[in-house]
KERO-949278 format. One record per residue (C-alpha): residue in three letters; x, y, z. Coordinates in steps of 0.2 Angstrom, whole numbers, plus 2048, in hexadecimal, padded with zeros to 3 digits. Layout:
AlaXYZ;...
//
This chain:
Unk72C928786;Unk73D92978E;Unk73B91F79C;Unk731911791;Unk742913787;Unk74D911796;Unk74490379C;Unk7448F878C;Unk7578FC78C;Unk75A8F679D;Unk74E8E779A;Unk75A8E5789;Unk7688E5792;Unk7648D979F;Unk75C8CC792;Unk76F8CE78A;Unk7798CA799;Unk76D8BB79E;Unk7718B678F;Unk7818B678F;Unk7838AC7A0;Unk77A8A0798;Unk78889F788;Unk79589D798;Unk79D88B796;Unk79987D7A3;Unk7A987F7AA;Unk7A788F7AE;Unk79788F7B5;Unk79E8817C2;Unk7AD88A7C5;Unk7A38987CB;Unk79988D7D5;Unk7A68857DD;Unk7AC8997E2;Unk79D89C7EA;Unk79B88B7F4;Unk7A088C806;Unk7B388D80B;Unk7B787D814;Unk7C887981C;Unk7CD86781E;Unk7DC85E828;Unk7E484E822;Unk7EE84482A;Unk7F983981F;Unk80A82D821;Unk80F832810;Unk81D83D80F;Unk820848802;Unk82D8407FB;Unk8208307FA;Unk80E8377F3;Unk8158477EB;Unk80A8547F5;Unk80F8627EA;Unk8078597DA;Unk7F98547E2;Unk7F18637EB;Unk7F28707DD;Unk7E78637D4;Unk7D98637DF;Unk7D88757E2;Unk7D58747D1;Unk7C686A7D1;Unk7C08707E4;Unk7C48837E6;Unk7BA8847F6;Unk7C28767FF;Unk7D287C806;Unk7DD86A80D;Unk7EC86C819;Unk7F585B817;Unk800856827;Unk80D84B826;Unk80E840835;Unk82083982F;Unk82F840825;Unk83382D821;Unk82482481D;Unk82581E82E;Unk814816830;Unk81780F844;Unk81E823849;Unk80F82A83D;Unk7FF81F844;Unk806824857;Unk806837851;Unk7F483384B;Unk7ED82D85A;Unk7F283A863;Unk7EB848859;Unk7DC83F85B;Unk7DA83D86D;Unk7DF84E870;Unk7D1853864;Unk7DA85D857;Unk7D1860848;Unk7D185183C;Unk7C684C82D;Unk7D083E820;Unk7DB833829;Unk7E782881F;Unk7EB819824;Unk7FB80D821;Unk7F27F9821;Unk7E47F0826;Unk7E97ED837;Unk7E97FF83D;Unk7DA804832;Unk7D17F783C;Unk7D67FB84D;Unk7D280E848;Unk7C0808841;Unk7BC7FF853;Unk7C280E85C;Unk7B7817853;Unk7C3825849;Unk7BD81F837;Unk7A9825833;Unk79F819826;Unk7A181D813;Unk79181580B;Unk78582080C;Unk79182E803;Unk7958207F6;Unk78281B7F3;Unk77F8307EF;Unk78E82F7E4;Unk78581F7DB;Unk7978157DE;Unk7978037DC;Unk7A78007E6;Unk7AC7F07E0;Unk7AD7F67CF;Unk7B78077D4;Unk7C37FF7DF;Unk7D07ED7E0;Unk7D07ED7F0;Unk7C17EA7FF;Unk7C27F480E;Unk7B17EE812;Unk7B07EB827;Unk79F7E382D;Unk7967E981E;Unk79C7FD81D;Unk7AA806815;Unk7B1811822;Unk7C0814814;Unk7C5813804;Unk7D680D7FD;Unk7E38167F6;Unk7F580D7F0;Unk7F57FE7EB;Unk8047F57F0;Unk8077E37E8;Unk8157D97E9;Unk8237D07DF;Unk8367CC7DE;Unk8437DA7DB;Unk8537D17D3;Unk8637D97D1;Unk8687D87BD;Unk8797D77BF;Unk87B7C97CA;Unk86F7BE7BF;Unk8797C17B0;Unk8897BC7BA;Unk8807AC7C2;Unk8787A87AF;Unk8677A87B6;Unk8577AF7AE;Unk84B7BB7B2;Unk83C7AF7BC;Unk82A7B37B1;Unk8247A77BC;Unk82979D7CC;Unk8287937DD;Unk82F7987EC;Unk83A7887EB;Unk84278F7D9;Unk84379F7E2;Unk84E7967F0;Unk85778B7E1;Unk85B79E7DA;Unk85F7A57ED;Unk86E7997EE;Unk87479A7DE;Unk8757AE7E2;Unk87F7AA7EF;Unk8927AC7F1;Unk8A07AF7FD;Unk8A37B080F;Unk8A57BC81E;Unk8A07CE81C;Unk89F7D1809;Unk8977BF805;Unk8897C37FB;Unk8787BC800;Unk86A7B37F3;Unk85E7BD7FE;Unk8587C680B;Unk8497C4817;Unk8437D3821;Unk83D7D1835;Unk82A7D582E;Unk81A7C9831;Unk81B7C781D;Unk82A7BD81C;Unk8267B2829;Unk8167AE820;Unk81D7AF80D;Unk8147A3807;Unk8027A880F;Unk8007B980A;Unk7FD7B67FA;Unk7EF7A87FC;Unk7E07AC7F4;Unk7D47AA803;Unk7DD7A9813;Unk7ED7B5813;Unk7EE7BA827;Unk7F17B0836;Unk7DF7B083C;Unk7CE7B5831;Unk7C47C3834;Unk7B87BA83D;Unk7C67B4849;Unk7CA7A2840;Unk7DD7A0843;Unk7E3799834;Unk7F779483A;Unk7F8780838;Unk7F577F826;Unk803779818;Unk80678C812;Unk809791826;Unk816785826;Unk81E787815;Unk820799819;Unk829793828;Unk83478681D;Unk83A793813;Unk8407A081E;Unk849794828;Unk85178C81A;Unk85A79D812;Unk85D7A3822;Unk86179482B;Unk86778481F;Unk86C78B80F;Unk87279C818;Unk86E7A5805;Unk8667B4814;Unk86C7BD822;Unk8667B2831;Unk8587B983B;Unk8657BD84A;Unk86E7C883D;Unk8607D1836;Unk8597D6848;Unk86B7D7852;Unk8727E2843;Unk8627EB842;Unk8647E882D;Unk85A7F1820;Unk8537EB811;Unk8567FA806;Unk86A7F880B;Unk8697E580A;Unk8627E77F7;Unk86A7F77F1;Unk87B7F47FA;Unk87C7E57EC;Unk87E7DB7FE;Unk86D7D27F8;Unk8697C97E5;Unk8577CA7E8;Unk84B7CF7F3;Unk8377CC7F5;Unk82F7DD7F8;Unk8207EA7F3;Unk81E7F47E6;Unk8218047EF;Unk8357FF7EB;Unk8328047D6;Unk8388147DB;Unk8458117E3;Unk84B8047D7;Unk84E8127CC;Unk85781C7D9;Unk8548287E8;Unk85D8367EF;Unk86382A7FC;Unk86881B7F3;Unk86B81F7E2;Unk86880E7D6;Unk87B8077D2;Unk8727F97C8;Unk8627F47BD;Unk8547EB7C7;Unk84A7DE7BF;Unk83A7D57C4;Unk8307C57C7;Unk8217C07CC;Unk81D7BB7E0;Unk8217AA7DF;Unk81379C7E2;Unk8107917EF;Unk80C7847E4;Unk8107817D3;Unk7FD77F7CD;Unk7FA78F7D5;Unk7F779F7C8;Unk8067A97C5;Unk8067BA7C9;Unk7FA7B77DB;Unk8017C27E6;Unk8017CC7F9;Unk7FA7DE7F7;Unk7F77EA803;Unk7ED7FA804;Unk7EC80C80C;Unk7DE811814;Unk7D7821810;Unk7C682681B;Unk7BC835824;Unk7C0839835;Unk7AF836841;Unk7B3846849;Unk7B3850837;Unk7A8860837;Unk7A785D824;Unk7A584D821;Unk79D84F810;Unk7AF85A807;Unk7BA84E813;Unk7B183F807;Unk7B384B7F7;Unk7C784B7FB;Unk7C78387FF;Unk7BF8337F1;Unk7C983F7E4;Unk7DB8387EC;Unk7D68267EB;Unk7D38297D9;Unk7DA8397CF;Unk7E583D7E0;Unk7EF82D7DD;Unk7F28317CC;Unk7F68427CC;Unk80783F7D8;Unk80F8327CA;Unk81482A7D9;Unk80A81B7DF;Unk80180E7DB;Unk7EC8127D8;Unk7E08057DF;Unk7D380C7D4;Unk7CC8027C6;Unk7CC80F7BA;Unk7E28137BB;Unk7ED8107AE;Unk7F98037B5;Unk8068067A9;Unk80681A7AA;Unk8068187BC;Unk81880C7BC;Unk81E8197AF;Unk81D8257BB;Unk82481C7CC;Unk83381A7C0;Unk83482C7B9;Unk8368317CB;Unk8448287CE;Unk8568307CD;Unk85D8237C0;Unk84C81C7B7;Unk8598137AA;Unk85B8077B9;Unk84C7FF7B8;Unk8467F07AD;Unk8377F97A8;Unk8307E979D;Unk8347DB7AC;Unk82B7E87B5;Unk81B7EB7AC;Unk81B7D97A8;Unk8187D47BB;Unk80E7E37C0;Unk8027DF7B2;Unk8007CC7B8;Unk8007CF7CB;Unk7EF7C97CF;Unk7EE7D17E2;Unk7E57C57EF;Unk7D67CD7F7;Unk7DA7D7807;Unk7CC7D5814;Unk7CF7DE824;Unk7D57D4833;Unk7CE7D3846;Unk7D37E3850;Unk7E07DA85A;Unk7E87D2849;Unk7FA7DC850;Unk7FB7D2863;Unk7F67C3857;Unk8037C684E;Unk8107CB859;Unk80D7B8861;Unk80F7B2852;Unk8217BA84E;Unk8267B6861;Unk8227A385E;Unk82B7A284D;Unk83B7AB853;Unk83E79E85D;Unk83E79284D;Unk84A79C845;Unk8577A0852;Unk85678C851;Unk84D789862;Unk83E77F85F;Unk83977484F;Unk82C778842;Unk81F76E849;Unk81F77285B;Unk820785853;Unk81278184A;Unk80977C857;Unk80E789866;Unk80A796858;Unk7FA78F857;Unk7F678E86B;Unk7FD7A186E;Unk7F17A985E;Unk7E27A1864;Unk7E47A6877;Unk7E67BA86E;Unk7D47B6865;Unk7CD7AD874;Unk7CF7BB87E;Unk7CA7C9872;Unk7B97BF870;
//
């Protein structure tokens, strides 16, 4: 009798506490799950600083969500220096150092990385998930067919306008423009002479603003195809090459291109320093519009759209660029490398109140909210100029270029300096251009 008593107790007992796992909330039940999963340890290697992505937002959040995946982020560059970060990369990797994501800066390295081999294929990790890509992301990082990455900010861009100025010159705020108004309003923005003239504008030494017009063409934005068409004697080429010659040049409303190189200028000084009215440049300079422990914001910052080539063409087309987030080939866990990418290229992004989201699914405005918020002095920023062009960019697509897109490049810039610093003519520019480019593709076929 006793032990017929004991044993319907026990049997009691046990019935109660399996029942009462079963009450135990969804949450919980995966959180406990999640406890008991394998420990894993994963090594990313980013170009974003601190500073830049706001690491210390945006880890806590995925321990959150993956308690068994344990991330150590290194930071290849206190400064967001891509060149010094991508040479840091490469040698971790050829020493064989642990990697598993790899962040990437723009499609010319994410290319050279994939032929190299660094970057593994994505698709059969998105076909489990059931992720339609094109739905999920703006922005393709599609190379012969696979997705060795998926993209993480999204960086558009537009026309950053000094307020002050404007007012005093009696100009409006562009909602929509050429690059011929944009010179008009370039030399009306100019004044003086010597060392405190002010300038209209200001062109930097990159391959954008040598192709200005280009980048933001809907089909063909770079110098040669990805299936090694060079696309350099064509009327947007040669626009591009009109309109950096003629504010650096003719009209003189920019530093010269012997200035900006000789004087090793900076853009942020050139803008911020008041030295510059207005200035073509990415979104990554909201924050610093409102103000940075650097350079703090002396005056309020309005914005336009890119301006159009043509003025049929639809307003708010504009150049964008992407960071490349991907699984290292050599990753020992390949399947929590993918977890983590895919969670930063969606809630990651978000969760820093820092950048700009390539996902779909973002809330644009609550996303500009918070590249202002970061800023030292937020009141500095035309929030409604701002939100008006970030809502109408309409960002080309991005197609990744041929491996050796940089050496193409770099023939390029060397045959266009000569233009410049006013050694040879537009056409016969256009023309050598034209001959050096196709010798890089000729012999990389």
């Amino acid at each position: 009798m006793k032990k017929t008593s004991a044993l319907l107790l026990t049997s009691a007992m046990m019935a109660s506490l399996l029942a009462g796992c079963g009450e135990k909330p969804k949450e919980e039940q995966a959180a406990a799950g999640a406890g008991n999963a394998k420990q894993v340890n994963l090594k990313v290697y980013t170009w974003l600083s601190e500073e830049t992505a706001h690491w210390s937002k945006i880890m806590p959040e995925f321990n959150k969500e993956y308690p068994n995946i344990k991330v150590d982020v290194n930071i290849l560059s206190s400064k967001d220096d891509a060149h010094e970060a991508m040479k840091k990369l490469d040698l971790a990797a050829a020493s064989g150092q642990q990697m598993d994501v790899v962040m990437l800066n723009d499609s010319t390295g994410y290319t050279q990385r994939v032929n190299a081999g660094m970057l593994a294929p994505l698709d059969d990790f998105l076909k489990t998930d059931g992720i339609d890509y094109d739905s999920e992301y703006k922005a393709t990082t599609q190379i012969n067919g696979k997705y060795y990455a998926l993209p993480g900010r999204l960086l558009t861009w537009f026309v950053m306008l000094n307020k002050q100025k404007l007012d005093e010159a009696g100009l409006a705020v562009p909602k929509e423009w050429t690059w011929d108004e944009f010179m008009d309003y370039s030399k009306k923005l100019t004044k003086g002479e010597g060392p405190s003239k002010q300038y209209g504008t200001y062109f930097h030494n990159w391959m954008q603003y040598i192709t200005l017009a280009n980048v933001n063409n809907p089909t063909n934005n770079r110098i040669v195809t990805a299936d090694g068409k060079v696309e350099i004697n064509n009327d947007r080429i040669r626009k591009s090459l009109q309109i950096a010659n003629q504010v650096q040049n003719v009209d003189k409303t920019a530093h010269s291109y012997a200035d900006v190189i000789s004087q090793k200028l900076t853009y942020r000084n050139e803008y911020f320093g008041g030295k510059a009215a207005i200035i073509p440049t990415g979104n990554w300079m909201i924050t610093e519009a409102a103000g940075s422990e650097t350079i703090p914001a002396k005056f309020v910052s309005v914005f336009a759209p890119y301006p159009k080539f043509s003025k049929d063409d639809p307003n708010g087309q504009t150049l964008a660029t992407i960071d490349y987030i991907g699984v290292a080939a050599s990753s020992k866990n390949p399947k929590e490398a993918y977890e983590f990418t895919r969670w930063f290229t969606t809630k990651g992004i978000l969760a820093s109140e820092a950048m700009i989201s390539s996902w779909t699914k973002a809330d644009l405005n609550k996303m500009i909210d918070g590249l202002i918020k970061t800023g030292k002095n937020p009141e500095m920023v035309d929030k409604a100029s701002l939100e008006y062009v970030m809502n109408i960019s309409k960002p080309v697509k991005i197609v990744a270029p041929p491996a050796y897109i940089s050496d193409a490049e770099k023939r390029y810039t060397s045959e266009v300096e000569k233009f410049l610093l006013d050694k040879v003519d537009l056409e016969t520019t256009i023309k050598n251009a034209e001959k050096a480019v196709t010798d890089v593709v000729n012999t990389n076929k």
